[in-house]
gemmi code that builds the backbone of each chain (N, CA, C; Angstrom):
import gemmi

chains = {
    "A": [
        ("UNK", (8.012, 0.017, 14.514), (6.989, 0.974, 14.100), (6.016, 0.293, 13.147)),
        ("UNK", (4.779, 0.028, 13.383), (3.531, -0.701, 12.973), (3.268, 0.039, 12.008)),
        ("UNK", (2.991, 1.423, 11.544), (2.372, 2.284, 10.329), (1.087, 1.922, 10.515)),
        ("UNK", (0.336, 1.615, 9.352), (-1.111, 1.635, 9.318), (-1.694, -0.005, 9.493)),
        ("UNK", (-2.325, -0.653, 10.403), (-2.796, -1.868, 10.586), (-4.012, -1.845, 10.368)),
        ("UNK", (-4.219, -3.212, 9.551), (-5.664, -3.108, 9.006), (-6.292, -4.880, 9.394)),
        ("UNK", (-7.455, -5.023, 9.734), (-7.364, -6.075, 10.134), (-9.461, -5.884, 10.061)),
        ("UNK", (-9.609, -7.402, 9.175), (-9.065, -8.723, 8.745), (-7.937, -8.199, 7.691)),
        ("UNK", (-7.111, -9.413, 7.043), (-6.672, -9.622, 6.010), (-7.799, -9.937, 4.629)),
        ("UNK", (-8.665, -11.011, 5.371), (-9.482, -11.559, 4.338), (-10.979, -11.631, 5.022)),
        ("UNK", (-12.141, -11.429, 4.452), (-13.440, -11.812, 4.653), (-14.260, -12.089, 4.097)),
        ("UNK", (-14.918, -13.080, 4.022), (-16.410, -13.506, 3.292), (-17.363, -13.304, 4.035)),
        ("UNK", (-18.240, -12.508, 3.471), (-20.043, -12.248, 3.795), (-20.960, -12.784, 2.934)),
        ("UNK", (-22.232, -13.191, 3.302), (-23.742, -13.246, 2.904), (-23.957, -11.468, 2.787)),
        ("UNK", (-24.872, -11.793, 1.903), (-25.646, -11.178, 1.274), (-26.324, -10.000, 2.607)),
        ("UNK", (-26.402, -9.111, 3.479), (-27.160, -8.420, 4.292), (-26.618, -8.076, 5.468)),
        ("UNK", (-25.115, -9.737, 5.501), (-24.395, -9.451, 7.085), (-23.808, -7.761, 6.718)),
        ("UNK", (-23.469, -7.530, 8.089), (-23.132, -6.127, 8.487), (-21.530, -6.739, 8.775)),
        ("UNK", (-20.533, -5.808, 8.909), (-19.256, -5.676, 9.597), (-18.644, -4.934, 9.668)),
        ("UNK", (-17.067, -4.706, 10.791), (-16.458, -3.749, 10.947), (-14.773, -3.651, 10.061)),
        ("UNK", (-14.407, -3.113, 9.226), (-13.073, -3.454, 9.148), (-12.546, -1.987, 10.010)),
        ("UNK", (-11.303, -3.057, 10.860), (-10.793, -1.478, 11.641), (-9.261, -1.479, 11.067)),
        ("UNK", (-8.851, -0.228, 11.354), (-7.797, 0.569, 10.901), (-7.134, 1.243, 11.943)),
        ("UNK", (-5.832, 1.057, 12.065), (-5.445, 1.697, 13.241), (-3.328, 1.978, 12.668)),
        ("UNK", (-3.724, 3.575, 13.244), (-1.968, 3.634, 12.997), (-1.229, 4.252, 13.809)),
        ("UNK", (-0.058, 4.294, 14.248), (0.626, 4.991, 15.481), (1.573, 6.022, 15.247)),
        ("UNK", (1.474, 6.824, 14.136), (2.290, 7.795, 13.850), (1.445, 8.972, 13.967)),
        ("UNK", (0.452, 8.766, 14.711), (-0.077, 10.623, 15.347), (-0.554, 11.245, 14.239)),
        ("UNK", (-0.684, 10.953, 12.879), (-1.673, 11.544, 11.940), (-2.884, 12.164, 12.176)),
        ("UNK", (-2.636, 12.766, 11.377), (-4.228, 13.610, 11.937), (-5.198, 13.259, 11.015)),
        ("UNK", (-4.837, 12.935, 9.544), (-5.606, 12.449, 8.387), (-5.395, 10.988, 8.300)),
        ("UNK", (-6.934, 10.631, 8.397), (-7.066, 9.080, 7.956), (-8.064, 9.138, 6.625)),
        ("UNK", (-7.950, 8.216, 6.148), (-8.950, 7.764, 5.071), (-9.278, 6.033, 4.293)),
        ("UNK", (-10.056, 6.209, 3.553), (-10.781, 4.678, 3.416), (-10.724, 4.313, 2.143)),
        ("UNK", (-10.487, 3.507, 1.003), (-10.350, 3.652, 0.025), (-10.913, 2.198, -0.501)),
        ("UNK", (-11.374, 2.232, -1.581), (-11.767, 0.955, -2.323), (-11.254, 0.846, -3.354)),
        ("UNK", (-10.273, -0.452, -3.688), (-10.180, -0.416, -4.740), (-10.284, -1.699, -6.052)),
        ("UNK", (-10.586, -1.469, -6.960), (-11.069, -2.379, -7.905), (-10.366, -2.554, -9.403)),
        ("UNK", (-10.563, -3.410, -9.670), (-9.923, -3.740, -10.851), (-9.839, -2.776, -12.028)),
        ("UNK", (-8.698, -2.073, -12.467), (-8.476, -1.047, -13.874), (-9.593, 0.462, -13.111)),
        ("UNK", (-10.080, 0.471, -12.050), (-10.909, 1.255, -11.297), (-9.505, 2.353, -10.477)),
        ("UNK", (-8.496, 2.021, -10.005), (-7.947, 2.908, -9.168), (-8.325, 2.728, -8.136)),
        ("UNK", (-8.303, 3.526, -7.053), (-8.528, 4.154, -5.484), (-9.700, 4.773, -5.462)),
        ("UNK", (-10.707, 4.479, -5.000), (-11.744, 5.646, -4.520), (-11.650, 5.642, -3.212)),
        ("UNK", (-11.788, 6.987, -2.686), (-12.235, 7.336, -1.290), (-13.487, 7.049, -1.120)),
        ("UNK", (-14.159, 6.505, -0.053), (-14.995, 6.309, 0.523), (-15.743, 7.266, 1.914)),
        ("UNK", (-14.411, 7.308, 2.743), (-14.697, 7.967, 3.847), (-13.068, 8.872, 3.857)),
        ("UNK", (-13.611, 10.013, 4.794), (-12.038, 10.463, 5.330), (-11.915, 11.019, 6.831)),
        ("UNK", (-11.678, 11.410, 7.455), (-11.412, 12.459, 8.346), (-10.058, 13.153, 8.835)),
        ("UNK", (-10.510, 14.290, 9.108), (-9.395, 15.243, 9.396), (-8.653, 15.330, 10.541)),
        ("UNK", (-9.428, 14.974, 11.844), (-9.253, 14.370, 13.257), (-10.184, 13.973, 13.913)),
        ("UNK", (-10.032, 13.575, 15.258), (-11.052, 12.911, 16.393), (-12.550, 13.543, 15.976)),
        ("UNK", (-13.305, 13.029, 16.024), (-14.321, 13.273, 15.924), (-15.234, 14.142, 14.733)),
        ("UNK", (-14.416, 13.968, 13.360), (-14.567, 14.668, 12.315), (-14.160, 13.484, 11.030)),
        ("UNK", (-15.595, 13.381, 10.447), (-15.665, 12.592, 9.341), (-16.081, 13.350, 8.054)),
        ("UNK", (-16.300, 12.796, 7.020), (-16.753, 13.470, 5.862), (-16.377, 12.718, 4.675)),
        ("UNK", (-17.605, 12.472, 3.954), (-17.706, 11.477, 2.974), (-16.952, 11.695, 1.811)),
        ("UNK", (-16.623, 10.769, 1.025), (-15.168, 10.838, 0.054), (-16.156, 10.579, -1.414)),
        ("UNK", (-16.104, 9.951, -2.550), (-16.772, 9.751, -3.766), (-17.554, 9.052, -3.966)),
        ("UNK", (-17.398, 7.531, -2.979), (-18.725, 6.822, -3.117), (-19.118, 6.256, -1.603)),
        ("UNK", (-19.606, 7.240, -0.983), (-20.128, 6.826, 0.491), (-20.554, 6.041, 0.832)),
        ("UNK", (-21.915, 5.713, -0.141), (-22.972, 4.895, 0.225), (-22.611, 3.653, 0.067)),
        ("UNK", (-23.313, 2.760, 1.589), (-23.612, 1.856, 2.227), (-22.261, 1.512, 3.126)),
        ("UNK", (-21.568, 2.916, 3.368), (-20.539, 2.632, 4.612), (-20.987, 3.887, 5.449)),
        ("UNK", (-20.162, 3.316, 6.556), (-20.088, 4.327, 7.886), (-18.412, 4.349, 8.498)),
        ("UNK", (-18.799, 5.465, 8.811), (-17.050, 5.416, 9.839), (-17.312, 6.331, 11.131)),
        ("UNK", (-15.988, 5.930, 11.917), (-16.223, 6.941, 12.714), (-14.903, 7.032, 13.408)),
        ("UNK", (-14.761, 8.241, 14.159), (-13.262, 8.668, 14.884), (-12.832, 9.140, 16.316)),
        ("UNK", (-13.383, 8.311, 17.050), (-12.983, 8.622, 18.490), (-11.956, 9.173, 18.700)),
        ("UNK", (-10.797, 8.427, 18.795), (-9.366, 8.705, 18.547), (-8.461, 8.850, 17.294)),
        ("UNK", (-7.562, 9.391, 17.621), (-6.527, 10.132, 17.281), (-6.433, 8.721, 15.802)),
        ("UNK", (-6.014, 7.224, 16.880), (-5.584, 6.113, 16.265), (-6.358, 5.414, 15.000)),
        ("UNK", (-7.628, 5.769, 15.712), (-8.478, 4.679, 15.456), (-9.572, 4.703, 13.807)),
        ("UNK", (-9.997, 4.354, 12.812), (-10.621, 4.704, 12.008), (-11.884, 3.437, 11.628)),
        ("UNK", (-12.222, 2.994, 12.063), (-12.966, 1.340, 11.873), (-14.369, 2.453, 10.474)),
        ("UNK", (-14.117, 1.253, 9.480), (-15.144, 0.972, 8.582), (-16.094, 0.399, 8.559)),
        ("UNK", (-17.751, 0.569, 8.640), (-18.619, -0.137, 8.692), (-19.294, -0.598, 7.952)),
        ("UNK", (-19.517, -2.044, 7.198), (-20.949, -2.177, 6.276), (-21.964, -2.747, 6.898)),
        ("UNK", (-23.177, -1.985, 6.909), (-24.185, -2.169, 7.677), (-25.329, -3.637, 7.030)),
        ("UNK", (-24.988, -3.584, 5.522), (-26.212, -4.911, 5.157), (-24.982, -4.910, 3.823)),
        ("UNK", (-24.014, -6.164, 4.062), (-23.223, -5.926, 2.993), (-24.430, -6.413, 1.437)),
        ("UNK", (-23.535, -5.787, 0.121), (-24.297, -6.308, -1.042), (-23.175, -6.850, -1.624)),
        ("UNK", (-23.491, -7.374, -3.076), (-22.168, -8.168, -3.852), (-21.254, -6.777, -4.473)),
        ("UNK", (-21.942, -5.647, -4.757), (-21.421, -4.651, -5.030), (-19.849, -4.048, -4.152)),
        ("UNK", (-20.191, -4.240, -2.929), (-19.179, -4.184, -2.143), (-17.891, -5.064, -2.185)),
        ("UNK", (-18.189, -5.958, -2.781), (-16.959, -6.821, -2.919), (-16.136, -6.075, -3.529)),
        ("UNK", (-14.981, -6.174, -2.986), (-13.684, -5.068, -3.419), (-12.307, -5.227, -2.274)),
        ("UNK", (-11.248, -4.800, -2.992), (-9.988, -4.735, -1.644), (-10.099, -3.391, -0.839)),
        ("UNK", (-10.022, -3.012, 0.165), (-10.100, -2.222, 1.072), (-8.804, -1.702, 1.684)),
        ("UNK", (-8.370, -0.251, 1.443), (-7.335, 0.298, 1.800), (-7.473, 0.786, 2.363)),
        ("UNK", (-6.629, 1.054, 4.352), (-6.670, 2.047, 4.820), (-5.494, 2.998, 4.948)),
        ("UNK", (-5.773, 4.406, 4.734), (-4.649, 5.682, 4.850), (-4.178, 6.448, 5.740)),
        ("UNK", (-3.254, 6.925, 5.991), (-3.075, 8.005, 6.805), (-1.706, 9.117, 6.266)),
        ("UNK", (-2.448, 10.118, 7.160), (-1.126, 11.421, 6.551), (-1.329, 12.042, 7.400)),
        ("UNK", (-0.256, 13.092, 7.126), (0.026, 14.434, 8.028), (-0.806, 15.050, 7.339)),
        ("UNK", (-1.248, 16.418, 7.945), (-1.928, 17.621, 7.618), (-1.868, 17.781, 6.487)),
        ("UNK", (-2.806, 18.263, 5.278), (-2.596, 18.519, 4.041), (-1.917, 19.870, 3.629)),
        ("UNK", (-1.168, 20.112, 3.046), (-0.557, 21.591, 2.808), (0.860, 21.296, 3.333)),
        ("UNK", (1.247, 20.447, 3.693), (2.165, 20.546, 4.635), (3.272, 19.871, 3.623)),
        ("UNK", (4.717, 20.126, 3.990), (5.579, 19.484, 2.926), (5.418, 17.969, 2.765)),
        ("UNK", (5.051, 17.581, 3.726), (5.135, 15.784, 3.724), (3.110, 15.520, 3.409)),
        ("UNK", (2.548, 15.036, 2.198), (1.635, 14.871, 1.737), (1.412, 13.548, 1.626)),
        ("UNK", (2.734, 12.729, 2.004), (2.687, 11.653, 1.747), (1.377, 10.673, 2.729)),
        ("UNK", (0.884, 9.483, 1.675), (-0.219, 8.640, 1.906), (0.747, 7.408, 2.908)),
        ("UNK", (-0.064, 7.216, 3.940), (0.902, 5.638, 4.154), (-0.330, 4.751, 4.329)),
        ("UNK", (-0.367, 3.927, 3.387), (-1.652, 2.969, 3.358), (-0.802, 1.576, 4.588)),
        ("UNK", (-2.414, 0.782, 4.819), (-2.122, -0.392, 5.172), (-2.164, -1.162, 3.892)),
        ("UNK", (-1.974, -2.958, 4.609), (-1.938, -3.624, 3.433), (-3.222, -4.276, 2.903)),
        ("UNK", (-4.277, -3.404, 3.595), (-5.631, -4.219, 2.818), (-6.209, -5.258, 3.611)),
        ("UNK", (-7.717, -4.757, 3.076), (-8.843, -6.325, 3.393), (-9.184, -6.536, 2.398)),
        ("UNK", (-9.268, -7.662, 1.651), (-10.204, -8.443, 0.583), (-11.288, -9.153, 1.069)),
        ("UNK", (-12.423, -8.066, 0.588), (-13.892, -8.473, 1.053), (-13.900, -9.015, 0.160)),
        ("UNK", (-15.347, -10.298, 0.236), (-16.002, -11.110, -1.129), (-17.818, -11.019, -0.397)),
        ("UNK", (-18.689, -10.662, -1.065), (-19.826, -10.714, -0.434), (-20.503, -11.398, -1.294)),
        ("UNK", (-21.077, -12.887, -0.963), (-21.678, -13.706, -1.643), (-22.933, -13.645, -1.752)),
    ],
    "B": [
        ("UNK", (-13.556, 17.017, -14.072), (-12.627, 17.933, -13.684), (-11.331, 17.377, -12.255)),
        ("UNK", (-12.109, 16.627, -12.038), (-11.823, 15.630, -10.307), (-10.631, 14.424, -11.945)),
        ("UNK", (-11.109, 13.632, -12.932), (-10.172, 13.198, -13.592), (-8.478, 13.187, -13.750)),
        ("UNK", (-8.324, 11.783, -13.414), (-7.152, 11.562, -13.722), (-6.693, 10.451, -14.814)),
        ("UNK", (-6.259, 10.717, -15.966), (-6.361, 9.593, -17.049), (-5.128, 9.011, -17.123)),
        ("UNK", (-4.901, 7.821, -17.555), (-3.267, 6.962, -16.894), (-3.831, 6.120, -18.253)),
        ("UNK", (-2.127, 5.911, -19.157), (-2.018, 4.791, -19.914), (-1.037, 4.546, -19.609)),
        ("UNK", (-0.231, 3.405, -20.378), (-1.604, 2.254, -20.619), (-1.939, 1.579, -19.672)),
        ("UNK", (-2.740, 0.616, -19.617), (-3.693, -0.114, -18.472), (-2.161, -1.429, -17.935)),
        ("UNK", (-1.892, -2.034, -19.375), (-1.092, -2.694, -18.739), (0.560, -2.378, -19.443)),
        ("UNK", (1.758, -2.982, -19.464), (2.483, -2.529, -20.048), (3.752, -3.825, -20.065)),
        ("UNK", (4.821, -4.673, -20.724), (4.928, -5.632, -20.385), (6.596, -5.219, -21.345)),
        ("UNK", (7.915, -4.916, -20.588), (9.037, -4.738, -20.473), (10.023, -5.406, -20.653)),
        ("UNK", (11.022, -5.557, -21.451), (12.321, -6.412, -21.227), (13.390, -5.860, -20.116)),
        ("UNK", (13.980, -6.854, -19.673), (14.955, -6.331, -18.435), (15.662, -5.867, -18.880)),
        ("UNK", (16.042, -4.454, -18.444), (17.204, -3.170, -18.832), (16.561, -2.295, -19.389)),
        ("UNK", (15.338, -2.484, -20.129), (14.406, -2.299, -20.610), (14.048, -0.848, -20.407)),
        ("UNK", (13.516, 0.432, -21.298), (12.458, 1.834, -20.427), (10.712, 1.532, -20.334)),
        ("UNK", (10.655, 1.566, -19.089), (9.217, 1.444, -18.823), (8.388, 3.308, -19.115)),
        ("UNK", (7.572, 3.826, -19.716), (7.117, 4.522, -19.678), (5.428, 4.644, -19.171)),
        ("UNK", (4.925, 5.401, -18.607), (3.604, 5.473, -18.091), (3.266, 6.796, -18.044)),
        ("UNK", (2.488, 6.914, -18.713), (1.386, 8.736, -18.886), (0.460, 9.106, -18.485)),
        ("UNK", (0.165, 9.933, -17.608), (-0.741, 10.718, -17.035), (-1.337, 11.992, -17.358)),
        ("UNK", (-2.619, 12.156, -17.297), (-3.357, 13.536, -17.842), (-4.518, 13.765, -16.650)),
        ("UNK", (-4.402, 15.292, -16.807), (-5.208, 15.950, -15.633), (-6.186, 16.738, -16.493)),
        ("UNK", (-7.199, 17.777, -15.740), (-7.944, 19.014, -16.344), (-7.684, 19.426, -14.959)),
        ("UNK", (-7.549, 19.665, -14.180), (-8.019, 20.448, -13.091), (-6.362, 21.428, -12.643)),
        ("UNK", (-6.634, 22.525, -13.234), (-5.147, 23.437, -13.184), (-4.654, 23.636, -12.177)),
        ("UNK", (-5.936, 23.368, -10.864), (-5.628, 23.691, -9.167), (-4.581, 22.588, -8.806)),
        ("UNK", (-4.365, 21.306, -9.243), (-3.879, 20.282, -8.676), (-2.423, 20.959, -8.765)),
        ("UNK", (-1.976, 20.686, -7.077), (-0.293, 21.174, -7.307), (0.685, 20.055, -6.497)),
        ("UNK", (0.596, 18.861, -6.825), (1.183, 17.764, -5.969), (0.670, 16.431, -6.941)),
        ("UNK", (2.040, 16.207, -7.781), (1.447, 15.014, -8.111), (2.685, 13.434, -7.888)),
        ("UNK", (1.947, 12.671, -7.257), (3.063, 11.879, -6.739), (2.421, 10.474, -7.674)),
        ("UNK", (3.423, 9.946, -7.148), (3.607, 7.942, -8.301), (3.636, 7.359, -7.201)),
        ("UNK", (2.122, 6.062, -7.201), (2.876, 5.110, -5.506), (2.546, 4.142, -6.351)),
        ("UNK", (3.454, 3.108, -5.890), (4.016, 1.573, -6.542), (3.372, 0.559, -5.594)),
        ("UNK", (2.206, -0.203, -6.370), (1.970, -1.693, -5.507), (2.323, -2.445, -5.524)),
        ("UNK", (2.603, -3.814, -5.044), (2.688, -4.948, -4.684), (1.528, -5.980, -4.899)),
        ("UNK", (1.662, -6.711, -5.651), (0.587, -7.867, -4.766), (0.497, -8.058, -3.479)),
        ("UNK", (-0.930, -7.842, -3.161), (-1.084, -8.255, -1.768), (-0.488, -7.120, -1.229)),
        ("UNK", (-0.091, -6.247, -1.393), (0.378, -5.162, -0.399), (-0.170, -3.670, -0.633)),
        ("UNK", (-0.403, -2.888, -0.077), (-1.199, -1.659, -0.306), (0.249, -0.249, -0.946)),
        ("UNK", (-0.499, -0.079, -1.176), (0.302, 1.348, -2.197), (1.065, 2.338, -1.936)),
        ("UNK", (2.510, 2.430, -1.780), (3.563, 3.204, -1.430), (3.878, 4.023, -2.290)),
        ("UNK", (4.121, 5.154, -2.012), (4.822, 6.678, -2.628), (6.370, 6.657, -2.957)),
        ("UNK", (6.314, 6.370, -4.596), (7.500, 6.111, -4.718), (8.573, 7.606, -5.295)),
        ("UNK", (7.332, 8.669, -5.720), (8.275, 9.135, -6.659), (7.106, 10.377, -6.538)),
        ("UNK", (7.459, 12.010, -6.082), (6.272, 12.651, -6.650), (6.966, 14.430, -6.927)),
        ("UNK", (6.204, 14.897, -7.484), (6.286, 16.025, -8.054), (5.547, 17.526, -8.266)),
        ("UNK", (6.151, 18.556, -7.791), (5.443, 19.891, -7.913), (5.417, 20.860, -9.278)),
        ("UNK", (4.338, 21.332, -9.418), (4.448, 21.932, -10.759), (5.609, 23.488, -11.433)),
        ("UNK", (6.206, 23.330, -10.301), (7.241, 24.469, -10.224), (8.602, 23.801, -10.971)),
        ("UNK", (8.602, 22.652, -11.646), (9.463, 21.813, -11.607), (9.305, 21.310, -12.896)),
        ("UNK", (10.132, 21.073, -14.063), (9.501, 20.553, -14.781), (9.932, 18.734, -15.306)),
        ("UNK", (10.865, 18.261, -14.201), (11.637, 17.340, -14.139), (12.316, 16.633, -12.470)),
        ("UNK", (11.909, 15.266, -12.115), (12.655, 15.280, -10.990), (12.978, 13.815, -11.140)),
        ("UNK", (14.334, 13.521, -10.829), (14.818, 12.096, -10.733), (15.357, 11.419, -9.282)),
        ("UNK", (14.690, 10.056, -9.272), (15.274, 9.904, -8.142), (15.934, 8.088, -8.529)),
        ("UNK", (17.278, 8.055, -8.119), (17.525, 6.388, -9.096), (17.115, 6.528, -10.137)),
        ("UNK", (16.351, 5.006, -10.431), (15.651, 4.893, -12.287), (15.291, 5.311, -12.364)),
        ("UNK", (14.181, 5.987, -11.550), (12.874, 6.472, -11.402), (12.437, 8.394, -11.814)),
        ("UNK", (11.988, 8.715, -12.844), (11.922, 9.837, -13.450), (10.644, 10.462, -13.812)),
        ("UNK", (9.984, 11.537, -13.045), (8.813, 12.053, -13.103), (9.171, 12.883, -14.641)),
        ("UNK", (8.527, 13.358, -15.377), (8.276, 14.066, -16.498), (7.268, 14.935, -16.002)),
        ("UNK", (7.397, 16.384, -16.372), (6.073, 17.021, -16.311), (5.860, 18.478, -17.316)),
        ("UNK", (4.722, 18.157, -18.040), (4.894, 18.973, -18.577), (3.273, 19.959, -18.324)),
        ("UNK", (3.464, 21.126, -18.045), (2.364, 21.917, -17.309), (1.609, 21.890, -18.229)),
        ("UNK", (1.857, 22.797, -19.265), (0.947, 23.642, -20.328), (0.085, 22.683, -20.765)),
        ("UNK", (0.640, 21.143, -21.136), (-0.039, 20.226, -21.686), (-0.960, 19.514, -20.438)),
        ("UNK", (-1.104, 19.986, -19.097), (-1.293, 19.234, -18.150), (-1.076, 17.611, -18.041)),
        ("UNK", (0.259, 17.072, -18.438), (0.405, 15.901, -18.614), (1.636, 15.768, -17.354)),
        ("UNK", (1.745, 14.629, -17.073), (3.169, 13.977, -16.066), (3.281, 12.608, -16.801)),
        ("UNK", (4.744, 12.071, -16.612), (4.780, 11.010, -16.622), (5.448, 10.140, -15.972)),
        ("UNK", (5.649, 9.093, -15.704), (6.462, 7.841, -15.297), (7.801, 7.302, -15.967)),
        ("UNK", (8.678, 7.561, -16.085), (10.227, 6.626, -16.806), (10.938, 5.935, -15.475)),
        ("UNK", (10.674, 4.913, -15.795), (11.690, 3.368, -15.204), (12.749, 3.181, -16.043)),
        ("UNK", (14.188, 3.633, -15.570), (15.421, 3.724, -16.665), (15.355, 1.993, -15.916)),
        ("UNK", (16.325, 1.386, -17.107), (17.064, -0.068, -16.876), (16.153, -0.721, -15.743)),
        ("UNK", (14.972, -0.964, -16.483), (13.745, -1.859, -15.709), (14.244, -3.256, -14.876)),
        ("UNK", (13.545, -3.594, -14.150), (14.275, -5.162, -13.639), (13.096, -5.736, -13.114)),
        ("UNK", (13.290, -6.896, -13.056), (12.089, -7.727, -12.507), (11.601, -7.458, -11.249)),
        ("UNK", (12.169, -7.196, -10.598), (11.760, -6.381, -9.385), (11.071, -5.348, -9.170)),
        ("UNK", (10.692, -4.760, -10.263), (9.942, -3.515, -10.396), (8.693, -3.904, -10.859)),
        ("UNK", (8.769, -4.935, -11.391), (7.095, -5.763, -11.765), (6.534, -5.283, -10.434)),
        ("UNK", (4.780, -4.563, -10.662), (3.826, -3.970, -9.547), (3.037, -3.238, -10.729)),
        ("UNK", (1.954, -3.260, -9.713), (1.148, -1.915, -9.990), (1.303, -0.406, -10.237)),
        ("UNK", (1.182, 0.404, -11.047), (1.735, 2.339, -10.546), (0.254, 2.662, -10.890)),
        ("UNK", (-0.110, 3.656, -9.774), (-0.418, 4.880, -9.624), (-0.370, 6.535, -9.571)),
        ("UNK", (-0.585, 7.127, -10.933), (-0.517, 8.438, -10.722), (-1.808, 8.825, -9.447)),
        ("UNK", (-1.160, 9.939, -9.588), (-2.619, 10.842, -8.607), (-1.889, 12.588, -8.774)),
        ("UNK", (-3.229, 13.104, -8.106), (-2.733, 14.339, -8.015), (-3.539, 15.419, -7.127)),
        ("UNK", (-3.512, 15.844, -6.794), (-3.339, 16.725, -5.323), (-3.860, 18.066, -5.074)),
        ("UNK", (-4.239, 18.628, -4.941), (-4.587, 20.188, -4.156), (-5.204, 20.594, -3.174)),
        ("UNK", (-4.556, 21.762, -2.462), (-4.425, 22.266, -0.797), (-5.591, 21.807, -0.868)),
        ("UNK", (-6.028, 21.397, 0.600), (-7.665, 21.516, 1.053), (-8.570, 20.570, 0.328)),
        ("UNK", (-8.100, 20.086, -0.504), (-8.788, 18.892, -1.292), (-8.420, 17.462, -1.082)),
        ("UNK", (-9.031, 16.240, -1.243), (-8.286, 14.890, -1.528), (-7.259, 14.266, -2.429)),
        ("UNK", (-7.034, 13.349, -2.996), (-5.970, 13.056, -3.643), (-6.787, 12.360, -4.795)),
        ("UNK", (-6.920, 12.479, -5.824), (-7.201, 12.034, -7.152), (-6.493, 10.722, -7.770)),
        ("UNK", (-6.850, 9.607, -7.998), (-6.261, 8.731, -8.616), (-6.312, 7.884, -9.652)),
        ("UNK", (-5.079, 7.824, -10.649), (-5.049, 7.588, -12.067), (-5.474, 5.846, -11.691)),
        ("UNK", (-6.073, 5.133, -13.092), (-6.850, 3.831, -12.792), (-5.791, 2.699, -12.555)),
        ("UNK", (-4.172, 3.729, -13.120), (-3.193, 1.975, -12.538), (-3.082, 1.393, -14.038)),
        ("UNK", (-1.322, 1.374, -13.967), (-0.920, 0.478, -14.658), (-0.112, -0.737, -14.542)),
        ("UNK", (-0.464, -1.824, -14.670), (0.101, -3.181, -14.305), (1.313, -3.651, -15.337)),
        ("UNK", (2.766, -3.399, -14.801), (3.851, -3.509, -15.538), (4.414, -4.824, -14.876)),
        ("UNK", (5.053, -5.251, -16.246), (5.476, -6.759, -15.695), (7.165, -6.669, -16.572)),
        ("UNK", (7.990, -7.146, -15.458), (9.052, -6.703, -16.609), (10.049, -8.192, -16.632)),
        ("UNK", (10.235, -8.978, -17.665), (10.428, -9.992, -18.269), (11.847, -10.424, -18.050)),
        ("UNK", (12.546, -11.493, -17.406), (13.576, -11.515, -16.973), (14.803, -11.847, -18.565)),
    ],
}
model = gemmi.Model(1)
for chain_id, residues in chains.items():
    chain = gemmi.Chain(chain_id)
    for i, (resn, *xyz) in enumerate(residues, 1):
        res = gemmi.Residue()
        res.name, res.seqid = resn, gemmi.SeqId(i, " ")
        for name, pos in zip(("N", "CA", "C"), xyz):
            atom = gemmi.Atom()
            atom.name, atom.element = name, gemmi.Element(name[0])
            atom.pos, atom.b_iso = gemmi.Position(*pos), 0.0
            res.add_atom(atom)
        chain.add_residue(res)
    model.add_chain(chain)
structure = gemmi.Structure()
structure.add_model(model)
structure.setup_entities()
């Protein structure tokens, strides 16, 4: 059982390149989400969705995209990366919220660096 | 109101040692507050969490504190071990909402 796969591990960008980090998990969740996180900063959400085809922006949106075809699938987009973006990148998933099991199951991260 | 405040930032233990870690909320709606433990290099697991109906839950070392009125929770690591050196995260929770998260405290516990 894979849980949440996140892939790259590691990436370096210039200054404007665009990219995808994708996220993918096989336990049928219906909640995915995107998280950044930074030094003495915590977790911010970025992106989330609730299922297929339902997104909705988390605390600091701007200069990402996401999107949710499937059930599986959650890919992160930076469209003109900046140095601001440099950060580790968590992806989430859960069962339904309200539900007894609330629990988060993250992957193990991308470490962006945008030069 | 979305705030979650976590001390201390870092915290640095003798083995056998009590690790303590404190958390503070404002938002009275939050009813789910759980502890996930990092790793270097590894993303953030749910080690330990708690409902406000409760004012105490233990699981192993590991001991949520909660006290409502004060809107505070906390963290106790009985008989610490080097193995428990990681990151913690409070957070905290309500229906229909996202998950809130405390900034992380980096415990290192000293063989």
């Amino acid at each position: 059982n894979a849980g949440v796969t996140q892939t790259p591990k590691f990436r370096i960008l210039k200054i404007g390149q665009s990219m995808t980090l994708q996220c993918t998990q096989d336990m049928n969740h219906n909640y995915m989400y995107w998280y950044r996180q930074d030094p003495g900063m915590g977790l911010k959400l970025i992106y989330y969705s609730v299922g297929a085809g339902i997104t909705d922006k988390g605390e600091v949106p701007n200069g990402y995209n996401v999107s949710r075809s499937t059930t599986e699938d959650f890919p992160l987009r930076l469209e003109l990366a900046a140095p601001s973006q440099t950060s580790v990148y968590f992806c989430a998933s859960s069962y339904p919220q309200g539900t007894t099991n609330e629990k988060l199951f993250f992957g193990s991260g991308t470490q962006l660096s945008v030069l | 109101q979305q705030q979650v405040k976590q001390s201390p930032q870092s915290l640095i233990v003798q083995k056998g040692g009590i690790s303590i870690i404190n958390c503070a909320y404002e938002n009275t709606a939050f009813d789910y507050f759980p502890w996930y433990q990092q790793f270097p290099g590894k993303g953030p697991a749910l080690l330990i969490a708690i409902r406000p109906d409760v004012s105490e839950k233990k699981e192993g070392r590991f001991t949520i504190s909660f006290n409502k009125s004060a809107k505070q929770f906390s963290l106790h690591i009985m008989d610490s071990q080097p193995g428990d050196s990681a990151t913690y995260f409070c957070a905290a929770h309500n229906y229909g909402q996202n998950f809130v998260f405390g900034p992380g405290t980096r415990l290192s516990v000293l063989p």
